[in-house]
C-alpha positions in Angstrom: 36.4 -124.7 -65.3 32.4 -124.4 -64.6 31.6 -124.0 -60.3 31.0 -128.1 -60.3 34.0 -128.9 -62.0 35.7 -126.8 -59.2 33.8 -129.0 -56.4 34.2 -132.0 -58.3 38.3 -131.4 -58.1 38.7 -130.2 -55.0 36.2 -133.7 -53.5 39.0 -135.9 -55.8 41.5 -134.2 -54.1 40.0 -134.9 -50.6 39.5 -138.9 -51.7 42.8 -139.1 -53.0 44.3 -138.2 -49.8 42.2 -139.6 -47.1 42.5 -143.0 -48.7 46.5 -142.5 -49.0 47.3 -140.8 -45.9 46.3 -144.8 -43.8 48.5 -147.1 -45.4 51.1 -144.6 -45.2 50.4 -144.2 -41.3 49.9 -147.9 -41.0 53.7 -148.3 -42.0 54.7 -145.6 -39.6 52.8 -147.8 -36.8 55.0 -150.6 -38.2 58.2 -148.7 -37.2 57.2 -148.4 -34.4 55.7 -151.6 -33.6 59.4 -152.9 -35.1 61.3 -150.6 -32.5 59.3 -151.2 -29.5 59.7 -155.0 -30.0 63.5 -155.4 -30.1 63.8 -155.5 -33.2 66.7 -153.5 -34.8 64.9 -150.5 -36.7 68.1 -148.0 -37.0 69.6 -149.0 -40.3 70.2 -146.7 -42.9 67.3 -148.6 -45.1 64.6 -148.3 -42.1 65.6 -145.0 -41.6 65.4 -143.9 -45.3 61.8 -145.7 -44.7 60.9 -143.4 -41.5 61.9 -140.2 -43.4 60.3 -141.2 -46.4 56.9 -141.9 -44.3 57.3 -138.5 -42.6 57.2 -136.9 -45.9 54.6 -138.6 -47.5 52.6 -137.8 -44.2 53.7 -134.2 -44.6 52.9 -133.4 -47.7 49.1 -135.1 -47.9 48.4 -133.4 -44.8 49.1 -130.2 -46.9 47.6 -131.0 -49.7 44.4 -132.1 -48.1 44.0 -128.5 -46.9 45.0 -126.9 -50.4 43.1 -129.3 -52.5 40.9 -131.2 -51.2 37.0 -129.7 -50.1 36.6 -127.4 -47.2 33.3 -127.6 -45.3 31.8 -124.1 -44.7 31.6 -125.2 -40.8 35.1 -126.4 -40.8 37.8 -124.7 -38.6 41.5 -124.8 -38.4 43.7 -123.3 -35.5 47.1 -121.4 -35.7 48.6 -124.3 -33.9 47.5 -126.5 -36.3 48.2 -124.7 -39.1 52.0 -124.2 -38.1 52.3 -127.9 -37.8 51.4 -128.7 -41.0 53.8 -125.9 -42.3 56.8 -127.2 -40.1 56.0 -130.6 -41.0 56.1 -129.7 -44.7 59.2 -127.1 -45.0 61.3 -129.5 -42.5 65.1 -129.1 -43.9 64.0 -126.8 -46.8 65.0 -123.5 -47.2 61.8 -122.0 -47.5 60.0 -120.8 -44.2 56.6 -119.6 -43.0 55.8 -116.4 -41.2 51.9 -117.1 -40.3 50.9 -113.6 -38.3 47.2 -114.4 -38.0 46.6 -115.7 -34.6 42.3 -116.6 -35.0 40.6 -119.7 -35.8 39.9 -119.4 -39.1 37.4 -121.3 -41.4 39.1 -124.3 -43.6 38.1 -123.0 -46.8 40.0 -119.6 -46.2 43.1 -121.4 -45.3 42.8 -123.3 -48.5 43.0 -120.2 -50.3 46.2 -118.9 -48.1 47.7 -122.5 -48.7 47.1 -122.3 -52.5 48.9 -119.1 -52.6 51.9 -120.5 -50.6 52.2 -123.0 -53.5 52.4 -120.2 -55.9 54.7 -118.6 -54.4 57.1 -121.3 -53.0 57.0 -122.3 -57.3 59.1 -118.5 -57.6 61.2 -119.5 -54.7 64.0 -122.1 -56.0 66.4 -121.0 -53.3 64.3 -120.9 -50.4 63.2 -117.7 -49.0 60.4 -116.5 -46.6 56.3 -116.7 -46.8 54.2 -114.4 -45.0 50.8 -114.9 -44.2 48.8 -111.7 -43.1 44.9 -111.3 -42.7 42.6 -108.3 -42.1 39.3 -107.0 -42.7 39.9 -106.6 -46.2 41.0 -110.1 -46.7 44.4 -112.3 -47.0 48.0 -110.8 -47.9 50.7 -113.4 -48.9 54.2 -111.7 -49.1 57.4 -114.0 -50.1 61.0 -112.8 -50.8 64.0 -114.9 -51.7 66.7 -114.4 -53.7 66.8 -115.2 -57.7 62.9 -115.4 -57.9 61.9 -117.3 -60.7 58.5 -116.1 -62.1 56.8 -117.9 -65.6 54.7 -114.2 -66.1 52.0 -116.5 -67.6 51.4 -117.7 -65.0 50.6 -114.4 -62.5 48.9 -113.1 -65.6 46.9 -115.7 -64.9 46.3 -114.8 -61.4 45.3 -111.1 -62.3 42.5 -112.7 -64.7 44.9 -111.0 -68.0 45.4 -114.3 -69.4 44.0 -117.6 -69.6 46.4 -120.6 -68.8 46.2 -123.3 -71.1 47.1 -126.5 -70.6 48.6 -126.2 -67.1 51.3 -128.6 -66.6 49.7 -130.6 -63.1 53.0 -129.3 -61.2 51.3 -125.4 -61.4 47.8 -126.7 -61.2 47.5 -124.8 -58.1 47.2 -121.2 -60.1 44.5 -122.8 -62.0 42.8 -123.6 -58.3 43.5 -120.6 -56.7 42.1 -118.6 -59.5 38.9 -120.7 -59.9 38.0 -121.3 -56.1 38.6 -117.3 -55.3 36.6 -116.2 -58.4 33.7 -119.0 -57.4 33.3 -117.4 -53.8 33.0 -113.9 -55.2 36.5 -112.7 -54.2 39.2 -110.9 -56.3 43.2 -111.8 -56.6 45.6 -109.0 -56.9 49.5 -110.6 -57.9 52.3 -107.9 -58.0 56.1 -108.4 -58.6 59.2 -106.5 -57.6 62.9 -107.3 -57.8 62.9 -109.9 -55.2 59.5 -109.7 -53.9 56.2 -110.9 -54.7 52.2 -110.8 -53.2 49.0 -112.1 -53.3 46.4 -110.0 -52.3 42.9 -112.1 -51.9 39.9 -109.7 -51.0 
């Protein structure tokens, strides 16, 4: 994938979601608009509506971070960045253990975000994700029991392999790998027993 293929994906990305994420909100202003005129909004169909909404919401507000473009001016707060996490991982089993406390430009938290996804893909009984940053660049740490790793696919990550064909539910190694290599950094994926890390530098 050439540099304005990258661009090209990650501005797709950004389209798909901006024009998604308002008729998604505009039904979660109809819940309320339902609720707030008398009207009875506490079935079990609205509410499978409301949670359904809240996910949608969720996970395009995630997305948008990971795969959509990041301006080189953009900025993104810890607050923020929690509340798109707690948002995301509401009643799952995975959780988030973000350490850095700075403002931190977008397109650096769309790395860290990419890596997540990576990681949360070895994680099918939940476990934990932490997010450390430094001078030398980002650590992502996760642990879980039962990790399931396709080696392929950190190969990948560690530039010994090319990946095929990606199936679109692992696209996000293919991202990670082309939008670190494009800004002249390096990725660094290790395995043991039940943990794994992402090095970005």
């Amino acid at each position: 994938m050439s540099l304005s293929t990258a661009h090209l994906a990650t501005l797709v990305g950004s389209r798909l979601c901006h024009d998604l994420i308002s008729p998604i909100g505009a039904i979660q202003n109809g819940l309320e608009l339902l609720a707030l005129s008398g009207s009875d909004a506490s079935g079990p169909e609205m509410e499978l509506i409301r949670e359904s909404c809240g996910n949608a919401t969720a996970r395009i507000r995630f997305f948008r971070v990971a795969f959509g473009s990041a301006g080189s001016t953009q900025m993104m707060g810890r607050r923020e960045v929690l509340s798109i996490f707690e948002s995301l991982l509401k009643d799952s089993r995975t959780n988030v253990d973000w350490q850095i406390e700075a403002d931190l430009p977008r397109a650096e938290v769309q790395l860290a975000f990419l890596a997540f996804l990576c990681c949360e893909s070895a994680l099918p009984q939940g476990g934990r994700v932490r997010f450390d940053r430094d001078a030398a660049g980002w650590s992502v740490g996760a642990e879980g029991p039962r990790l399931k790793v396709e080696q392929p696919l950190w190969d990948h990550l560690n530039g010994a392999a090319p990946l095929e064909n990606p199936t679109p539910d692992r696209v996000h190694f293919v991202l990670l790998a082309v939008l670190t290599e494009d800004r002249g950094q390096k990725l660094l994926a290790r395995l043991r027993d039940e943990t794994l890390s992402i090095k970005i530098a």
